[in-house]
Structure formats: C-alpha cells, structure tokens
C-alpha positions in Angstrom: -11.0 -9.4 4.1 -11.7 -8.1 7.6 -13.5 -4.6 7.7 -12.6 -1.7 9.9 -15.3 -0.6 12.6 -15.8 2.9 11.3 -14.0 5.4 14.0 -15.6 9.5 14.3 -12.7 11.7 14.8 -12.1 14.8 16.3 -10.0 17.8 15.0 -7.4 19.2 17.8 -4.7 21.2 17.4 -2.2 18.5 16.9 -4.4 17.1 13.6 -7.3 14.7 13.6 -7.5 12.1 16.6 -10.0 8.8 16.1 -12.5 8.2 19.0 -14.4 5.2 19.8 -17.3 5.2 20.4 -16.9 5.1 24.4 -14.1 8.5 24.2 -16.5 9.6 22.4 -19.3 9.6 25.3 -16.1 11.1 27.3 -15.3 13.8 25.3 -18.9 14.9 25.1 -19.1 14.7 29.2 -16.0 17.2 29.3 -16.6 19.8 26.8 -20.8 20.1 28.8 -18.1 21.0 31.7 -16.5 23.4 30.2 -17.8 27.2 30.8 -17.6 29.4 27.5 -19.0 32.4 29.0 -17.8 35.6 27.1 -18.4 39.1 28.6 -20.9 40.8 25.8 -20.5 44.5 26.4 -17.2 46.0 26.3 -18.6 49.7 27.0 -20.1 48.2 30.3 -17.6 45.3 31.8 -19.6 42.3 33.7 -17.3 42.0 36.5 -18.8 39.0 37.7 -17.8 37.1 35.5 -14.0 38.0 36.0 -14.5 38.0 40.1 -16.2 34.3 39.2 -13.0 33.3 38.0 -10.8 34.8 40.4 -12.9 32.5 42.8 -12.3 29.7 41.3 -8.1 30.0 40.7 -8.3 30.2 44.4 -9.6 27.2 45.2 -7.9 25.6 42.4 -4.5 27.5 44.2 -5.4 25.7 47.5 -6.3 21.7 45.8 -3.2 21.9 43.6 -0.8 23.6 46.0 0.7 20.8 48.4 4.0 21.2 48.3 6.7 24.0 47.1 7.5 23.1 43.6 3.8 23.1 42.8 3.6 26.1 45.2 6.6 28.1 42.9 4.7 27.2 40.0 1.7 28.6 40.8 3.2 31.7 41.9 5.2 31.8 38.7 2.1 31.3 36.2 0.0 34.0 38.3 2.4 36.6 38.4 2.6 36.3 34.4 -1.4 35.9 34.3 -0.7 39.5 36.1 1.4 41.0 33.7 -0.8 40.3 31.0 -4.1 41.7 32.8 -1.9 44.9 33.4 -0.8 45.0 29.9 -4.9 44.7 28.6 -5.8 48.0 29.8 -3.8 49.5 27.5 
C-alpha cells in the first residue's frame, strides 16, 4: 500500500486548503508582505497611517488603470470606499 506524503494545510475562508511544501514557502513570502498596521489610539488618530494608504491606492490607481473599463471600476469601488469613510464619523 502506497503512503501519502503528509500535506500542512491552511484554514481560509472557503475551509481548509492543502499546501505542499513549495506553496507553503509562497504563502509564507506573501503574508511577510502584507502590512497589519492598526492605528492604537482612538482619542488621538495617527493620520499617517491613513495618508500612507491613500499614497499607495494612488499609485495602485495609476498601475492598474490602462484602459476605461478598469478606469470605471476604479472610480466605482472608490466612490463606495468614500461613502463608507463618510459614514465612520458617525
């Protein structure tokens, strides 16, 4: 009887995926990328953190937008991002 290499999974939010051992090492390499940065102090806002990001949609805005479907969509998703920064400060 053949035996199965032993596979680590991961939980995501559509159940528990199997990596090998080489998504594994990709995985890892992605989620050092990613920035969980939380602003700490609600009685005294770190707007840097927030102007950071805006910084960063805009050059993401400029990479992503060739063309005017991508463009509209852009526009679309920021002007609901807006709506819900609007509605937070209540």
């Amino acid at each position: 009887m053949a035996r199965k290499k032993s596979k680590e999974s991961v939980n995501t939010p559509f159940g528990r995926v199997p990596l090998t051992s080489e998504e594994k090492a990709t995985v890892k390499v992605i989620a050092d990328r990613v920035k969980t940065e939380v602003i700490a102090n609600a009685y005294s806002p770190n707007f840097k953190l927030i102007d950071d990001t805006v910084e960063e949609i805009k050059k993401s805005v400029r990479k992503n937008g060739v063309d005017h479907y991508s463009c509209n969509n852009i526009y679309i998703i920021l002007q609901d991002a807006l709506k819900k920064v609007n509605l937070s400060g209540n």
